[in-house]
ZAVEXLUM-486710 format. One record per atom (N, C-alpha, C): residue in three letters; x, y, z; residue number from 1. Coordinates in Angstrom, 3 decimals, m for minus. Layout:
SITE  code         u         v         w  pos
SITE   ALA         X         Y         Z  NUM
...
This chain:
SITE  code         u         v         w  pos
SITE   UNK  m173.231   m20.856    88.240    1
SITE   UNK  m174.240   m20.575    89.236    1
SITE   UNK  m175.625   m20.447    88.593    1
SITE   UNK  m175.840   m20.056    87.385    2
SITE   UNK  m176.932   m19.670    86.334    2
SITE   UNK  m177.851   m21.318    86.652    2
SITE   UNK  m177.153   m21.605    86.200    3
SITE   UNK  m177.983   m23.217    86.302    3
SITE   UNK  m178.712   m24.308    87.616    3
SITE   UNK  m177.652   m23.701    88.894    4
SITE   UNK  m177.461   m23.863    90.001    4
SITE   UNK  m179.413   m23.199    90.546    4
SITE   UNK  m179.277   m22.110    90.257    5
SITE   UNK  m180.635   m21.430    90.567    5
SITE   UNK  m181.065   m21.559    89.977    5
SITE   UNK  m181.161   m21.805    88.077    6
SITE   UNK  m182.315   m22.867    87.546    6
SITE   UNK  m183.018   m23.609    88.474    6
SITE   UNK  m182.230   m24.216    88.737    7
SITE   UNK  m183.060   m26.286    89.418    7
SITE   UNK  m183.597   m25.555    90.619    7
SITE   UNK  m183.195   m24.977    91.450    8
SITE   UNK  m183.347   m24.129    92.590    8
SITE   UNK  m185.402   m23.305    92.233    8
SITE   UNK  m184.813   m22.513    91.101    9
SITE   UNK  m185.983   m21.724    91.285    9
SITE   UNK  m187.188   m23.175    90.953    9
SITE   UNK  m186.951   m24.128    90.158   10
SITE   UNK  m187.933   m24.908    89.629   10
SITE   UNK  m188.669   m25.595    90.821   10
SITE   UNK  m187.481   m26.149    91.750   11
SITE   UNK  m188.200   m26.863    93.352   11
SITE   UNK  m188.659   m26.131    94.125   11
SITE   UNK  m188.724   m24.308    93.766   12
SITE   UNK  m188.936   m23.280    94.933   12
SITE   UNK  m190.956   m23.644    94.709   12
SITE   UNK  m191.396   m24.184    94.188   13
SITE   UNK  m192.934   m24.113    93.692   13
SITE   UNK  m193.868   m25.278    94.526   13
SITE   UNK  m194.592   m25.530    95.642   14
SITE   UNK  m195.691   m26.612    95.485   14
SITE   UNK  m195.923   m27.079    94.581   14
SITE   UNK  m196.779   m26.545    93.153   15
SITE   UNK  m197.296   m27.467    92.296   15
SITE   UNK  m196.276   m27.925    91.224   15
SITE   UNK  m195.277   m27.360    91.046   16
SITE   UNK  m193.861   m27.999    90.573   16
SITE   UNK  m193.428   m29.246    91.518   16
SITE   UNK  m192.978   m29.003    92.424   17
SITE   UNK  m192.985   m30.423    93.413   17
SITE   UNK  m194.195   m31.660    93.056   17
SITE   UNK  m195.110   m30.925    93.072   18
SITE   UNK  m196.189   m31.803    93.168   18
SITE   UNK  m196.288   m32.960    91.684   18
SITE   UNK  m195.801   m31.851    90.695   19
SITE   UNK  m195.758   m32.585    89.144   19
SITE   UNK  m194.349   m33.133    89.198   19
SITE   UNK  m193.178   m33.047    89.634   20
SITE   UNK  m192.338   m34.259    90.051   20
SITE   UNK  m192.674   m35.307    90.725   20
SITE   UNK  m193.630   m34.861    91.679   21
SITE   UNK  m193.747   m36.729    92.388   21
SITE   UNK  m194.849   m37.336    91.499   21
SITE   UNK  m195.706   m36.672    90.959   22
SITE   UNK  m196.759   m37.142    89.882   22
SITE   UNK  m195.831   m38.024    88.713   22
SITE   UNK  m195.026   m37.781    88.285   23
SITE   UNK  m194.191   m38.088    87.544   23
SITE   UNK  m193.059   m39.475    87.939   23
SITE   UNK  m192.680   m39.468    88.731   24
SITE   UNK  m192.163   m40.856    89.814   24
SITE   UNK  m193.091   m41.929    89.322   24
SITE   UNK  m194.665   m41.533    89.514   25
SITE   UNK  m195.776   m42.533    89.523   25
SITE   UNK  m195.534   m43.453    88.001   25
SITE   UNK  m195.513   m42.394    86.613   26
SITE   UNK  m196.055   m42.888    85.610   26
SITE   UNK  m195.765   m41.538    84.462   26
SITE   UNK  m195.209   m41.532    83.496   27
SITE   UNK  m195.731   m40.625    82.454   27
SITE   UNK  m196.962   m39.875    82.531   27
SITE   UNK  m197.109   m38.748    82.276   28
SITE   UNK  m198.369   m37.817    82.200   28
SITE   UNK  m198.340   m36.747    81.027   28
SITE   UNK  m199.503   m36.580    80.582   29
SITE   UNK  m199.554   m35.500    79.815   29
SITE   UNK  m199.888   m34.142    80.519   29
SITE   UNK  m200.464   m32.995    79.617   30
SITE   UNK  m200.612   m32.039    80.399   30
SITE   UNK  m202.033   m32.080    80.946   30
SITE   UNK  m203.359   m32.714    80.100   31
SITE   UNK  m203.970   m32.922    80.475   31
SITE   UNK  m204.611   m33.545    81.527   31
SITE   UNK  m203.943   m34.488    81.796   32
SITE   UNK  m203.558   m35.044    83.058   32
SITE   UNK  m203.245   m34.455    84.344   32
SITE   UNK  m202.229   m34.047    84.358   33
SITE   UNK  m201.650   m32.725    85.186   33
SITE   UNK  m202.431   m31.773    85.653   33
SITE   UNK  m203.283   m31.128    84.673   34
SITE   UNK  m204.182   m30.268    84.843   34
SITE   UNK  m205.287   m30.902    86.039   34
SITE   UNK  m205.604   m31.879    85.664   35
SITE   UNK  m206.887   m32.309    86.213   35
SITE   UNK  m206.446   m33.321    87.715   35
SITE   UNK  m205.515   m33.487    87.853   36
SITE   UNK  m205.100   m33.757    88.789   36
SITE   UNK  m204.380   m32.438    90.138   36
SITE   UNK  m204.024   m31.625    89.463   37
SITE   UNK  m203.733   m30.346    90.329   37
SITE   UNK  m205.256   m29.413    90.148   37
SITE   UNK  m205.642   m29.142    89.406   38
SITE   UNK  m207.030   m28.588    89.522   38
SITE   UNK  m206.820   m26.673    89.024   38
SITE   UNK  m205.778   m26.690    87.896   39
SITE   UNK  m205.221   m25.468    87.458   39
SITE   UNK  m205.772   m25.486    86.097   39
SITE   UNK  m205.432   m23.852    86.063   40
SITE   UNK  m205.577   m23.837    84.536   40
SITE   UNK  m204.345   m24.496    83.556   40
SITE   UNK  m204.746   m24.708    82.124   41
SITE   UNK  m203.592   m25.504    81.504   41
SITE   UNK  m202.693   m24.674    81.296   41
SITE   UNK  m202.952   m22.922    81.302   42
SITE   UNK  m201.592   m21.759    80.723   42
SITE   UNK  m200.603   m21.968    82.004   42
SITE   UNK  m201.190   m22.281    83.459   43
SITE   UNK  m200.594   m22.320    84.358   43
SITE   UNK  m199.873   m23.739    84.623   43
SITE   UNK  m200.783   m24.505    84.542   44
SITE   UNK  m199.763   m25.927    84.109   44
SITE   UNK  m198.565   m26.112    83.023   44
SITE   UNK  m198.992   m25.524    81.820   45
SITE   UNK  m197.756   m25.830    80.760   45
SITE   UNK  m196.479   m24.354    81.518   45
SITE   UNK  m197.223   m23.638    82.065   46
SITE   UNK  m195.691   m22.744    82.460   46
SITE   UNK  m195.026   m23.341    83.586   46
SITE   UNK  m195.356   m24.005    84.435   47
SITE   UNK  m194.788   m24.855    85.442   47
SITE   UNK  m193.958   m26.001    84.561   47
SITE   UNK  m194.825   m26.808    83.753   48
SITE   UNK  m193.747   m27.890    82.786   48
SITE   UNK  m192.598   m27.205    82.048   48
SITE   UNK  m192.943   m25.979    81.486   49
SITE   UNK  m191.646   m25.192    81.236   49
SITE   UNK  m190.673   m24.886    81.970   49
SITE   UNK  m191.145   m24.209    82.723   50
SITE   UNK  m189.964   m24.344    84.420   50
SITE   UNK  m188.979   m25.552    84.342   50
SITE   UNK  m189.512   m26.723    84.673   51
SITE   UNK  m189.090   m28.062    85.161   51
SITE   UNK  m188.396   m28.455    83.766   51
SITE   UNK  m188.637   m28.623    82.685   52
SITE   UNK  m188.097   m28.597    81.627   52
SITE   UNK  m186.864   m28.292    81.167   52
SITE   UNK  m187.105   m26.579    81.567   53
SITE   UNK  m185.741   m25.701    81.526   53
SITE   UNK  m184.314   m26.160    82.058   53
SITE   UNK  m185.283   m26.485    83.402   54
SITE   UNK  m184.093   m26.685    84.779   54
SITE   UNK  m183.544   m28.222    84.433   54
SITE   UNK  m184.220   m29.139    83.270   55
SITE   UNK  m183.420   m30.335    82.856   55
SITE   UNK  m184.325   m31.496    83.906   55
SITE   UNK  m185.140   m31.188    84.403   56
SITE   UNK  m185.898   m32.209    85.507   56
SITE   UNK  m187.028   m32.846    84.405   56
SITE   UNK  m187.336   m32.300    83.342   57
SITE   UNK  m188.440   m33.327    82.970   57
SITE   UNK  m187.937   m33.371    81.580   57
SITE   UNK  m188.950   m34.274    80.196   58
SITE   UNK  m188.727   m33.421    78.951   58
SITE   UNK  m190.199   m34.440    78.906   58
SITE   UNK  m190.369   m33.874    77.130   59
SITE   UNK  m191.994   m34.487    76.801   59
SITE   UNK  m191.560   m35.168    75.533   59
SITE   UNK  m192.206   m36.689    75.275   60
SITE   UNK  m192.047   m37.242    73.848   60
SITE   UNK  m193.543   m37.390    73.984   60
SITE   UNK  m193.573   m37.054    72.337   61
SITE   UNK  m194.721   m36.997    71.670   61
SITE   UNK  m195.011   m38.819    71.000   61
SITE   UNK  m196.305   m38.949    71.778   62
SITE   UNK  m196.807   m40.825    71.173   62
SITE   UNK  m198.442   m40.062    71.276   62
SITE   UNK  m198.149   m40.589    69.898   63
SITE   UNK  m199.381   m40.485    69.131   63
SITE   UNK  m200.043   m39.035    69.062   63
SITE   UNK  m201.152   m38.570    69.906   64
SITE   UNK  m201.955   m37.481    70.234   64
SITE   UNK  m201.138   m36.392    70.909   64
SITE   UNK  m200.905   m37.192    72.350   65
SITE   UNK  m199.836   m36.625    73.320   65
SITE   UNK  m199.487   m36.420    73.707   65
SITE   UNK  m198.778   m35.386    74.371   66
SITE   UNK  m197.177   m35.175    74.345   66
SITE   UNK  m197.305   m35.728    76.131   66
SITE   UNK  m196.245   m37.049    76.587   67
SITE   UNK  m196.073   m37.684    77.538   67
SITE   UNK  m195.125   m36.668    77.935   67
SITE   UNK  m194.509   m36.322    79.675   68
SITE   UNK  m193.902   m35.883    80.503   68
SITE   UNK  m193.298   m36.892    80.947   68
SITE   UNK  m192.213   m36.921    81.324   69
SITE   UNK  m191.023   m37.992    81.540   69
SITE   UNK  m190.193   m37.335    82.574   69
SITE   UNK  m189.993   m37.868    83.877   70
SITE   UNK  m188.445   m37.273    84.474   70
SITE   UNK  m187.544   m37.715    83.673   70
SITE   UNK  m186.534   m36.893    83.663   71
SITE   UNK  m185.086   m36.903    83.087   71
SITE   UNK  m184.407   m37.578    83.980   71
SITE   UNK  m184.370   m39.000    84.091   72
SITE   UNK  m183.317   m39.865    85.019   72
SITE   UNK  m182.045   m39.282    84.625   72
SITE   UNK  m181.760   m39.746    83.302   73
SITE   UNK  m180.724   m39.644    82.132   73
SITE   UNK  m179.820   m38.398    81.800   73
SITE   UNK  m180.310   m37.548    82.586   74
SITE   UNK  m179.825   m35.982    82.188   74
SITE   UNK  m178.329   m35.878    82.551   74
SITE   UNK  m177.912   m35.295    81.745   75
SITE   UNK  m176.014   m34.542    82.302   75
SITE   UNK  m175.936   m33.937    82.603   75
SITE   UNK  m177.057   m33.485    83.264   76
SITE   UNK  m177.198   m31.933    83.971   76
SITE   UNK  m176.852   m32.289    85.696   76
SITE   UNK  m175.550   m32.287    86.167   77
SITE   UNK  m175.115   m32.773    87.469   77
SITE   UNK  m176.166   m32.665    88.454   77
SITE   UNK  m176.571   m31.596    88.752   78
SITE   UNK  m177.679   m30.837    89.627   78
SITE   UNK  m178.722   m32.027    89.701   78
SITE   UNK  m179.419   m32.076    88.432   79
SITE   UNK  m180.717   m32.489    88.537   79
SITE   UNK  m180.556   m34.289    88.500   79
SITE   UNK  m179.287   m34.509    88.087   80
SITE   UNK  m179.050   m35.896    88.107   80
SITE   UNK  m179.236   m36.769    89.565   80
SITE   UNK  m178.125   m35.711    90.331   81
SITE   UNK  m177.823   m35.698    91.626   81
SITE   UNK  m179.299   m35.766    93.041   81
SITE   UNK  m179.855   m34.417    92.892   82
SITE   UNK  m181.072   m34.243    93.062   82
SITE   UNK  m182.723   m35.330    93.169   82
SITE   UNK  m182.890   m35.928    91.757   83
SITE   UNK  m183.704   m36.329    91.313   83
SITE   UNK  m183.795   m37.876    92.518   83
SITE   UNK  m183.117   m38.488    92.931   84
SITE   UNK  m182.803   m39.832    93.573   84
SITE   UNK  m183.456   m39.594    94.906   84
SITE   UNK  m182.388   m37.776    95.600   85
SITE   UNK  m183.082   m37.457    96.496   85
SITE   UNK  m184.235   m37.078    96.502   85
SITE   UNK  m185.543   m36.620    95.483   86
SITE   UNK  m186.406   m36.183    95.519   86
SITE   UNK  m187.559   m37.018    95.649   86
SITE   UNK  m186.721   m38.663    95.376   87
SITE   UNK  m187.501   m39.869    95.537   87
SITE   UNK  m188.281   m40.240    96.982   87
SITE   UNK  m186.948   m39.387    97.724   88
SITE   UNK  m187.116   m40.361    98.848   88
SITE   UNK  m187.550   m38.960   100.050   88
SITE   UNK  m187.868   m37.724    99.573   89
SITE   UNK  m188.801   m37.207   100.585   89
SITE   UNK  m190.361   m36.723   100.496   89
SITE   UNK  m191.043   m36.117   101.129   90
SITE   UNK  m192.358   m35.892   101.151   90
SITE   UNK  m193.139   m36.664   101.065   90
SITE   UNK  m192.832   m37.606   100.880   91
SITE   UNK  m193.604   m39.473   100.474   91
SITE   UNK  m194.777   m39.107   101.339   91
SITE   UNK  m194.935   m38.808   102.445   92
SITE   UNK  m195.942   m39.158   103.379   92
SITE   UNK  m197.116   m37.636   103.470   92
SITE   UNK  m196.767   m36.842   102.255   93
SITE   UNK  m197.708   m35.660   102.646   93
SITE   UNK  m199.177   m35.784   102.267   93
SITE   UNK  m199.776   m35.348   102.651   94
SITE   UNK  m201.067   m35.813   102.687   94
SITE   UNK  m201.466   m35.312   100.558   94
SITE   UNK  m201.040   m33.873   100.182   95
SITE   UNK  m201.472   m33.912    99.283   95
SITE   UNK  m200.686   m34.633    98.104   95
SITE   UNK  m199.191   m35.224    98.378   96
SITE   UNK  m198.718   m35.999    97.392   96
SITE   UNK  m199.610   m37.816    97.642   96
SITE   UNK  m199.947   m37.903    98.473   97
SITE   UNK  m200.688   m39.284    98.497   97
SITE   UNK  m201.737   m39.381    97.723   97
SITE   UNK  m202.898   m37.948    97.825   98
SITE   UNK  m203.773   m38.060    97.170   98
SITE   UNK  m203.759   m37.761    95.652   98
SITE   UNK  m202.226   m37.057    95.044   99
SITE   UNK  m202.000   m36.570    94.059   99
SITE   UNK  m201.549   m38.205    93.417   99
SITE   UNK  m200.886   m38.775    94.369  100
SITE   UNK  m201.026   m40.333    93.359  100
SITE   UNK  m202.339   m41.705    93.175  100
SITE   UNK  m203.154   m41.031    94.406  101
SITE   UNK  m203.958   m41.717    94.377  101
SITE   UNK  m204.795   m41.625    93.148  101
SITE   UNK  m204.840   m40.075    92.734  102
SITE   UNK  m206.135   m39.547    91.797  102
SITE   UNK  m204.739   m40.191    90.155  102
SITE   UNK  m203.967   m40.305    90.028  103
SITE   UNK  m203.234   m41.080    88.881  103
SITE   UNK  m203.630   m42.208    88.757  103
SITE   UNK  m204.057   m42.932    89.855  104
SITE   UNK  m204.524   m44.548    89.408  104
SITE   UNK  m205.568   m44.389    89.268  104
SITE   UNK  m206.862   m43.679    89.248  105
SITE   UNK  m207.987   m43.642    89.102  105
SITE   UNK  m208.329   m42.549    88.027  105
SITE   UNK  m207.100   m41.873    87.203  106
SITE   UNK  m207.172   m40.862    86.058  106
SITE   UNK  m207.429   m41.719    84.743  106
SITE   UNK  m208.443   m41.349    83.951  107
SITE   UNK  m208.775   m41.715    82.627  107
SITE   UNK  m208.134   m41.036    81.309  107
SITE   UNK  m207.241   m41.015    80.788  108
SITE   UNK  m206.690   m40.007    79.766  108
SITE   UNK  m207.825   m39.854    78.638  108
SITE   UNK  m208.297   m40.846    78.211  109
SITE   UNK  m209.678   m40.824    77.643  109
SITE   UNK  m210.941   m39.382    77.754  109
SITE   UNK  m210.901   m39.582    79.309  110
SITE   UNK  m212.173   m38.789    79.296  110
SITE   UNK  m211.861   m37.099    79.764  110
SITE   UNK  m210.609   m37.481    80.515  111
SITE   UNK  m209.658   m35.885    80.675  111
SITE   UNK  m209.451   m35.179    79.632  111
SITE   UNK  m209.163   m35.643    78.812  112
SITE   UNK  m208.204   m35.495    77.516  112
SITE   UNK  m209.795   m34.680    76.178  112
SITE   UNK  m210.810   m35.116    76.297  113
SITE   UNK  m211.715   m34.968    75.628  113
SITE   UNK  m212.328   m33.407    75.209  113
């Protein structure tokens, strides 16, 4: 059950949701993240910890860094299971539209600086 309310507490969040469908789009760093939700970064990297924990994301480090990745791949039943469905709701909310809109128009370059 421990694990069960892992994944549970991680989807209980807006801006956790919000950095899963951000993530659907494209790899992100935290910098990224940040500037696309409009948080501080202590509050962003504790949300990626969350999601992390619960087996929904992990981060590989290229080059500078560190990319955010959903965990398609995970053996973690829950989040395996989950993740397919998470594809296919909220699609139409007004702030996940604009949360992918502002990804195609994000500069890692000048965020990142």
């Amino acid at each position: 059950m421990k694990n069960f309310v892992k994944v549970m507490k991680a989807l209980s969040d807006p801006n956790r949701l919000r950095i899963l469908k951000m993530l659907e789009v494209r790899p992100l760093c935290v910098c990224e993240i940040t500037s696309i939700l409009e948080l501080a970064i202590s509050t962003v990297s504790k949300h990626l910890s969350i999601l992390s924990e619960a087996g929904f994301i992990f981060g590989q480090k290229e080059k500078k860094w560190v990319n955010y990745h959903l965990n398609r791949a995970t053996h973690r039943k829950y989040v395996r299971e989950i993740l397919p469905i998470l594809e296919r709701w909220i699609l139409k909310d007004p702030t996940i539209i604009k949360d992918r809109e502002k990804i195609e128009q994000i500069d890692r370059m000048i965020v990142c600086s």
